[in-house]
C-alpha positions in Angstrom: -74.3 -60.5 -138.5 -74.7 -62.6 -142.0 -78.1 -61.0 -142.2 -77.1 -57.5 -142.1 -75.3 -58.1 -145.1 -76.8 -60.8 -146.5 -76.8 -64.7 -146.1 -76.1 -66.0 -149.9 -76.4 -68.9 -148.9 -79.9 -68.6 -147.4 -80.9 -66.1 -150.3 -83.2 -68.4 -151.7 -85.2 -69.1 -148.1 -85.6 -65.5 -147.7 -82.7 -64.1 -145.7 -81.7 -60.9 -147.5 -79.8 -57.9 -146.3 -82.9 -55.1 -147.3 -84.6 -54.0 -144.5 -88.3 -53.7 -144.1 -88.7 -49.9 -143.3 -92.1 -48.5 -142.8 -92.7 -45.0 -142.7 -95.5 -43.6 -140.1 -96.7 -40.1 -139.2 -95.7 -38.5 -136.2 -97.8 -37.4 -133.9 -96.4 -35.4 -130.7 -99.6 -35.2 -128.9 -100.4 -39.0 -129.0 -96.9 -40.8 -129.8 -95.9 -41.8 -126.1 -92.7 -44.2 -126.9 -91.0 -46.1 -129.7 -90.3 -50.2 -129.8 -87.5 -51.3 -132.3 -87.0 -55.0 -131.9 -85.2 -57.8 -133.8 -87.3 -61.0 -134.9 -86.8 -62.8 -131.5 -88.7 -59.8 -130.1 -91.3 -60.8 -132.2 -91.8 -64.7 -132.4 -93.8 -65.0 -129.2 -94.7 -60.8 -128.5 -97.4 -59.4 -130.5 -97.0 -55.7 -131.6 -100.2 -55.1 -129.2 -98.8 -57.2 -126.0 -95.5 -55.5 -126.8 -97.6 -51.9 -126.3 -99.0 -53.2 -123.4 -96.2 -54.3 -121.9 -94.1 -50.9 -122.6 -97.1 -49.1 -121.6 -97.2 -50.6 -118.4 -93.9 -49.7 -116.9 -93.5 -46.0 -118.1 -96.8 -45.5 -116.5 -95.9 -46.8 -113.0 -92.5 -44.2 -113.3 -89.9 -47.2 -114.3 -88.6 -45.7 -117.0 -87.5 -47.1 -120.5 -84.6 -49.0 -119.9 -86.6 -51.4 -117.1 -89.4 -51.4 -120.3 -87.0 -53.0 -122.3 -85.6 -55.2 -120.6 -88.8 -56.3 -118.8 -89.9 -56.9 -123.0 -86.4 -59.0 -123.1 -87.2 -61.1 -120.2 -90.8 -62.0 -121.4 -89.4 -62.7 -125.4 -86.0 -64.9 -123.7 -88.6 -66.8 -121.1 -90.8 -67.7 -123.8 -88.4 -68.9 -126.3 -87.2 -71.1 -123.3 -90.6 -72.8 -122.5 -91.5 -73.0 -126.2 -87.7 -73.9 -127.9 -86.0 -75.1 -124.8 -82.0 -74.1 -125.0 -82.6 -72.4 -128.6 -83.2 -69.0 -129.0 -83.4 -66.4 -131.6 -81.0 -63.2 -131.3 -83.4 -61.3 -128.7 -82.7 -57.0 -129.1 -84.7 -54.3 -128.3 -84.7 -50.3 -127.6 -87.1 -48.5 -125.9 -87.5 -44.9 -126.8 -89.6 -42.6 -124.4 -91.1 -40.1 -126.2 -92.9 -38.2 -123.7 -90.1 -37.8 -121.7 -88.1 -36.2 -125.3 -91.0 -33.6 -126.0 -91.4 -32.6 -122.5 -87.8 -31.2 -122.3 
């Protein structure tokens, strides 16, 4: 929670409270889901495993909540093999798009 509002004490390491926002086009016909994740998402996913990964269950019908957490379950087991009990605050949503636009 100190991050979201800002760590002073950490300022001067990097931990701020402004969020990195990026702004992409929209594209209905190509845009199949959305991936929001926190850092410990991150640390041991790449944005292109993460794809494949999310890709991977909404194709064989499971939906995007078994997406998600199958993309928790990969980001906790790794932070367990690679930083034994320690782990970074793992969060994700999975947002299927295709499933939005066809309704």
């Amino acid at each position: 929670m100190a991050r979201s509002i800002g760590d002073h004490i950490l300022r001067h390491v990097g931990v701020i409270c402004d969020p990195a926002v990026n702004t992409v086009p929209h594209e209905a016909e190509l845009d199949e889901f959305l991936i929001l994740g926190s850092d410990g998402i991150w640390e041991f996913i790449s944005s292109e495993e993460a794809v494949e990964i999310v890709h991977a269950c909404l194709r064989s019908g499971d939906g995007a909540s078994f997406a998600c957490k199958t993309l928790i379950d990969i980001a906790a087991s790794r932070w367990r093999y690679v930083e034994g009990d320690y782990r970074d605050d793992i969060t994700a949503i999975v947002v299927d798009l295709k499933s939005i636009w066809n309704h």
